[in-house]
N, C-alpha and C positions, 0 to 999 in steps of 0.2 A: 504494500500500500504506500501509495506516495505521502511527502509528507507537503505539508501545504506554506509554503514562503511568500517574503515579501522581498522584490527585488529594485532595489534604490540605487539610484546613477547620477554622479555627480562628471557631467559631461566636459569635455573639454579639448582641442585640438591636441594640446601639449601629452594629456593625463587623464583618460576618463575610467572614473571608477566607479566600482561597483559593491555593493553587498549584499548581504540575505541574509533576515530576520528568520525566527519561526514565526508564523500568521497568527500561533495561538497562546502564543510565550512571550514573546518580542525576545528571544534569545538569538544571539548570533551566532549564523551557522558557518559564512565563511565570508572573503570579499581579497580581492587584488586591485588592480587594475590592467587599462590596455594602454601602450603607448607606440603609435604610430612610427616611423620611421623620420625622423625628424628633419630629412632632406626631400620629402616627401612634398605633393604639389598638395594643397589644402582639398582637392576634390578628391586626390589618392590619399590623403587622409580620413576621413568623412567615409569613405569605402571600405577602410581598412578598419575604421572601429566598428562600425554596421557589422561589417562579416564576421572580424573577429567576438562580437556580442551575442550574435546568434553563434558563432561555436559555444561559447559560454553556457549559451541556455542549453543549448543541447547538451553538453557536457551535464549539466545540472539534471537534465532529465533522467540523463542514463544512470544518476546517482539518487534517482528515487525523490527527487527534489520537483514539486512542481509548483511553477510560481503561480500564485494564483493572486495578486496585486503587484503591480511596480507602477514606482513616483520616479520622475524627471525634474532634478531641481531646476524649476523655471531662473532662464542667467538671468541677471543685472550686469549691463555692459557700461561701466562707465568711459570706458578708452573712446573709440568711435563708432561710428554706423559702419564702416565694413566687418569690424569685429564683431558687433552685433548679426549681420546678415550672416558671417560666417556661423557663429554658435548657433543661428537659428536653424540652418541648414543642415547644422551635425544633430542638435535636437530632432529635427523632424527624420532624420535617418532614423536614430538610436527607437522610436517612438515608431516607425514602420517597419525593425528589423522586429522589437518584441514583442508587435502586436502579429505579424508574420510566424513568430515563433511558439506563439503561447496562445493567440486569440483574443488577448484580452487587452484594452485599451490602458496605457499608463495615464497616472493621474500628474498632475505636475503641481509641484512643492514649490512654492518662494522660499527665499533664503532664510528669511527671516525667520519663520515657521520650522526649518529645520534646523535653524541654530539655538531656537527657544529648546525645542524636543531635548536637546542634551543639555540646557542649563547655561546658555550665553546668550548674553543681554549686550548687545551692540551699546547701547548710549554709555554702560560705564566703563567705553572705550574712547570717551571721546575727545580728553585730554592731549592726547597724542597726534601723529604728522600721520594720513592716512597708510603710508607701509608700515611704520610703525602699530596703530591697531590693528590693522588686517593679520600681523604677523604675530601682536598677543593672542588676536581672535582665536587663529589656528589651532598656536599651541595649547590654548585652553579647551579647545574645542577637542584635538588629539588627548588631553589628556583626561577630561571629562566620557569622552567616550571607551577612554580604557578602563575607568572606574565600573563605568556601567554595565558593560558588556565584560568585566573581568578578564580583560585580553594583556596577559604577563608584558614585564617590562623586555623583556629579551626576543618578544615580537617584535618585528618591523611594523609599522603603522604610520602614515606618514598624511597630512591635513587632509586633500584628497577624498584618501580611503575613511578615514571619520566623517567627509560631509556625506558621503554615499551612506553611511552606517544614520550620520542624521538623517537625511534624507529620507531613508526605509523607516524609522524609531517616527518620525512626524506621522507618516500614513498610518503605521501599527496604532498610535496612539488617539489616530482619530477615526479609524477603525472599529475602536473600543467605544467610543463615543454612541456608534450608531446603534 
């Protein structure tokens, strides 16, 4: 019998990650990420995370894993509009490769929403030069998700793979709601 997850994706050309909740636990079951080729043209990007995300799911399948919810954390692009177009375009892959793979339509998460799930509160960042917050964000956010999900210090974990882990913890959480 399969077991039933939640799969959360913190997308990105550079870095797109991923993780899986249990759907009836909020326990975490595993999560990495994919990283593209970095000499790569932004369309052989975007192709290369798609494909490589549907190997993913499959691979999940064949371990008895079936996702039966995934959130896309919806970006905030503050750089410019081509950056935006771009995330928008690897969104809408990632969001056609797993509705392709699983059937089921992903729900999309703002940031904010997934940064509350593990317990970070943006405004009492607000002292600081925006890398600077962004870069306590992170680390509070890595570090808060290793509490939660009890993921040992001698793991790798890196900001990334915690927003994909918020990401999936925001949906589970309001999941529970319904």
């Amino acid at each position: 019998m399969s077991q039933d997850v939640i799969l959360g994706i913190d997308p990105g050309t550079g870095t797109t990650a991923w993780a899986i909740l249990d759907a009836k636990t909020g326990s975490l079951e595993g999560y990495s990420k994919i990283n593209p080729k970095r000499t790569s043209e932004n369309t052989e990007k975007i192709i290369d995370i798609s494909m490589s995300l549907k190997y993913v799911i499959r691979s999940l399948s064949e371990k008895d894993f079936r996702i039966a919810h995934s959130a896309i954390e919806d970006q905030f692009v503050k750089a410019n509009a081509s950056s935006g177009l771009l995330l928008s375009r690897l969104t809408g892959a990632i969001a056609m490769a797993i509705f392709e793979e699983t059937g089921t339509i992903p729900h999309f998460v703002n940031q904010s929403s997934g940064k509350a799930a593990v317990g970070i509160n943006p405004q009492q960042y607000k002292d600081s030069s925006y890398n600077k917050r962004r870069k306590e964000m992170q680390e509070d956010m890595v570090r808060n998700c290793r509490q939660l999900f009890a993921i040992p210090d001698d793991y790798e974990l890196q900001h990334d793979e915690a927003a994909a882990m918020a990401i999936a913890h925001s949906l589970y959480l309001g999941l529970q709601e319904v």
